[in-house]
C-alpha positions in Angstrom: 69.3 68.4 136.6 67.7 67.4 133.0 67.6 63.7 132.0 67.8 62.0 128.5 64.8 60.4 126.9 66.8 56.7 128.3 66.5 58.0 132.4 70.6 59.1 132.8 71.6 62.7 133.3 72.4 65.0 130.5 75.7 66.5 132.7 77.3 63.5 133.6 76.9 61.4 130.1 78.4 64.8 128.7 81.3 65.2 131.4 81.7 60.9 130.6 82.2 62.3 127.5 84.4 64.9 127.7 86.5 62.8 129.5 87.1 60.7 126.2 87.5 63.3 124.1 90.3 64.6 126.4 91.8 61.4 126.4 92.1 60.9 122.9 93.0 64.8 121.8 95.7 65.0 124.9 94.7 68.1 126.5 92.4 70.5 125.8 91.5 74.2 126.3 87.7 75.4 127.0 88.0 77.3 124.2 88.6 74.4 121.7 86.1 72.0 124.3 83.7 75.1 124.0 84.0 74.9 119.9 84.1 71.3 119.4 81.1 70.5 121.8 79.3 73.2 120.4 78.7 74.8 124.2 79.3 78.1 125.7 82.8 78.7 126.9 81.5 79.5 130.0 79.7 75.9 130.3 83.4 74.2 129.0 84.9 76.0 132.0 82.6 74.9 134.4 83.1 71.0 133.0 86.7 71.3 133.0 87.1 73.3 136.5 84.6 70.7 138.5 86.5 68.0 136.8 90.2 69.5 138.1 89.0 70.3 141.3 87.5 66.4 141.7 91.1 65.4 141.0 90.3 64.0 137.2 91.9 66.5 135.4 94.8 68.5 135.6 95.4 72.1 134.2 98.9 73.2 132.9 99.7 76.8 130.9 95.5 76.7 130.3 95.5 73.3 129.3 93.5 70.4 130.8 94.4 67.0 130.3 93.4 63.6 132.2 95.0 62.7 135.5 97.0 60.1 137.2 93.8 59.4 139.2 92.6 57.2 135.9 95.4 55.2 136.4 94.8 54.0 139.9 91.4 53.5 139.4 92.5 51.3 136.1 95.5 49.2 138.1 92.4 48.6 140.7 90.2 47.2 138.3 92.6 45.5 136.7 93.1 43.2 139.9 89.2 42.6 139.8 89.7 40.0 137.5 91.0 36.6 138.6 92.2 35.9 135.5 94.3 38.3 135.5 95.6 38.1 138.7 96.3 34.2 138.2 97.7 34.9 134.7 100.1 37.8 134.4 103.2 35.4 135.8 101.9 32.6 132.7 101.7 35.9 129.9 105.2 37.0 131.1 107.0 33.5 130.3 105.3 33.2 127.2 106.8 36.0 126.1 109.9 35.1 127.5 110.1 31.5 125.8 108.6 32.8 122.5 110.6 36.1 122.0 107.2 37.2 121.3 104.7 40.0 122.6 102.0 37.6 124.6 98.7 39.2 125.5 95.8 38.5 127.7 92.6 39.8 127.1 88.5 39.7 128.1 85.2 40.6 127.0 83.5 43.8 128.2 80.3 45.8 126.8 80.9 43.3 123.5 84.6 44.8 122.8 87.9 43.0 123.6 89.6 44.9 126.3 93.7 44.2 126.5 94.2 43.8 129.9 97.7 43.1 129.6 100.6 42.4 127.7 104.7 41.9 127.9 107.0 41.9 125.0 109.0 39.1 124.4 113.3 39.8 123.3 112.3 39.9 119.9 108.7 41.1 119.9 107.5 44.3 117.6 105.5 46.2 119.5 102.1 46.8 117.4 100.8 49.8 118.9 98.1 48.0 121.4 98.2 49.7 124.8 97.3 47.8 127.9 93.5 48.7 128.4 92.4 49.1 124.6 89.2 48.5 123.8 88.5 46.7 120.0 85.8 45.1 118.0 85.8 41.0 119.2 86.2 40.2 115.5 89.3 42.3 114.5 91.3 40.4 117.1 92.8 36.4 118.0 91.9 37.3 121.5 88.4 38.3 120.4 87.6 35.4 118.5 89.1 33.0 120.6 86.7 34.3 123.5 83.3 35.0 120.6 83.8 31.1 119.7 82.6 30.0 123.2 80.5 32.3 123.9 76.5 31.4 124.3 75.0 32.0 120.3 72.3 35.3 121.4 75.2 36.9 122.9 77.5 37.1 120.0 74.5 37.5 117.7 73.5 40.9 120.5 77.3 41.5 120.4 76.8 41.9 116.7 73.7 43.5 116.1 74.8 46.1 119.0 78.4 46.7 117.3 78.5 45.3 114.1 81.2 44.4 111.8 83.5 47.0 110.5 86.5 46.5 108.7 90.2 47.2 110.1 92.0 46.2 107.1 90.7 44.4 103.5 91.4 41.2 105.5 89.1 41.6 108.0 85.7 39.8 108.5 82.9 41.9 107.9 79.8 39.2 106.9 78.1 37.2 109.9 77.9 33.7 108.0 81.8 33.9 107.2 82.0 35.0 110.8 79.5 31.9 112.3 82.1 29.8 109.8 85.3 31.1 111.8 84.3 30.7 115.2 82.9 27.4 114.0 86.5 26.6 112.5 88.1 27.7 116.1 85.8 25.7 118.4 87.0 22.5 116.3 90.8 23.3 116.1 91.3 24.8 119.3 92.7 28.0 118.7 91.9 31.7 116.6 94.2 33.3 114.4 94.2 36.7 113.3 95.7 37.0 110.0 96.3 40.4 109.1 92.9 41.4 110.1 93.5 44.7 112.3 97.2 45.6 111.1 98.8 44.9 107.6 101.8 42.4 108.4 100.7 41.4 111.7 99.4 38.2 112.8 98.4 36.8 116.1 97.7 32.9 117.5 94.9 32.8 120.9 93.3 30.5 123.0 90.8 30.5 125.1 90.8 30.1 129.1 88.1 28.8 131.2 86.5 28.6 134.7 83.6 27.3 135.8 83.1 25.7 132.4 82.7 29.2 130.8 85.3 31.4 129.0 86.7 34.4 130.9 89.2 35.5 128.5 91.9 34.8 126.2 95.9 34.4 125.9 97.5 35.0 122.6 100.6 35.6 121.0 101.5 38.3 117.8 104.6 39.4 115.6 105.1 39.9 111.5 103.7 37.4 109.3 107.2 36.6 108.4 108.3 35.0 111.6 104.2 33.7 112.3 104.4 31.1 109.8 101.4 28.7 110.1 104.3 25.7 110.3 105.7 27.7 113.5 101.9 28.5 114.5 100.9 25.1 114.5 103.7 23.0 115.5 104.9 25.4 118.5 103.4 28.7 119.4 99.6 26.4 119.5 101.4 24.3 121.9 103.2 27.0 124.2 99.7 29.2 124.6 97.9 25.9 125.7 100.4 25.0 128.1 99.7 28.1 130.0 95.9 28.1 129.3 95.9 24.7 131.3 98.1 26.1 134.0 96.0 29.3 134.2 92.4 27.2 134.6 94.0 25.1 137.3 95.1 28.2 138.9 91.8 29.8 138.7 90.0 26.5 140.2 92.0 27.3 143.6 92.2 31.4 143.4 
């Protein structure tokens, strides 16, 4: 087994990434992994038969794509997270009272992760899948949770990830950044204004325990119904509420 100049094995970083390229090109033949990973087809086979036999892949009419095994191990973690496991019941009747698509989300490896969501009567669903991973600043949920966070780690967050742009809108300068998160820490909430997706905005707050943030509830729809009258004078209210309720159910999970 060879190692990379950091100490971590050249096979399993490339079968780790493998897996990702799999995931995000739907299935895959070795001929194609052999071409696009610039290895022998041979060596492709080998990846893609040790995965299938291991159960993490699955092979139809000489294609390979990921299996259901991803999704139990994802449900699994899922339910490591308190927050998660106190909030999902608070996430569903916000979406219920809004007619909106509430979300809950944390921080992981300096990206927001969507850990889950439910779509209200008259929500628009906005392509974000349960488990997406983002940059903190393209998001409410991001923001919301890079506002409370200790200054190093959003400045290592930052230096690590950087600050690309989703759409014209979005925030790609660290003092207009330090000036947002400033601006949610004093008002009590993030908003997302058209800064991943043209004609979307979203409303978050944060939730705490322990007196530090572990994640963050928002709601999102088109600019036309998320007025910042409606934003302020109701949805603001509604993700609160259930903030509060989730904290005091965290204090006694």
């Amino acid at each position: 087994m060879t190692e990379n100049a950091d100490g971590s094995l050249k096979s399993v970083s490339k079968a780790f990434k493998i897996v990702g390229y799999v995931e995000e090109v739907g299935s895959v033949t070795p001929t194609r992994l052999a071409s696009d990973f610039d290895l022998p087809t041979s060596t492709a086979h080998i990846y893609l038969k040790t995965m299938e036999e291991a159960g993490y892949l699955t092979k139809s009419a000489g294609r390979y794509r990921l299996s259901l095994r991803f999704l139990s191990h994802g449900v699994n973690t899922r339910r490591q997270f308190d927050v998660y496991e106190v909030a999902v019941s608070e996430i569903d009747l916000l979406a219920e009272t809004t007619g909106e698509v509430a979300n809950l989300g944390v921080e992981e490896d300096g990206k927001r992760v969507l850990l889950y969501k439910r779509e209200g009567e008259e929500g628009i669903y906005d392509k974000a899948p349960t488990g997406e991973f983002t940059h903190m600043h393209w998001t409410s949920l991001g923001k919301a949770i890079l506002a409370h966070l200790p200054t190093d780690r959003v400045d290592e967050i930052v230096d690590r990830h950087g600050l690309p742009n989703a759409t014209d809108r979005t925030i790609t300068d660290r003092e207009a950044l330090a000036a947002e998160l400033e601006s949610i820490r004093a008002n009590g909430y993030a908003l997302e204004d058209e800064e991943r997706r043209a004609n979307i905005r979203a409303v978050a707050v944060p939730v705490f325990a322990n007196d530090s943030v572990v994640g963050s509830i928002s709601l999102s729809g088109p600019t036309s119904r998320f007025t910042d009258a409606r934003i302020e004078s109701e949805l603001v209210e509604e993700l609160q509420d259930k903030a509060n309720v989730i904290e005091l159910q965290l204090r006694h999970y």
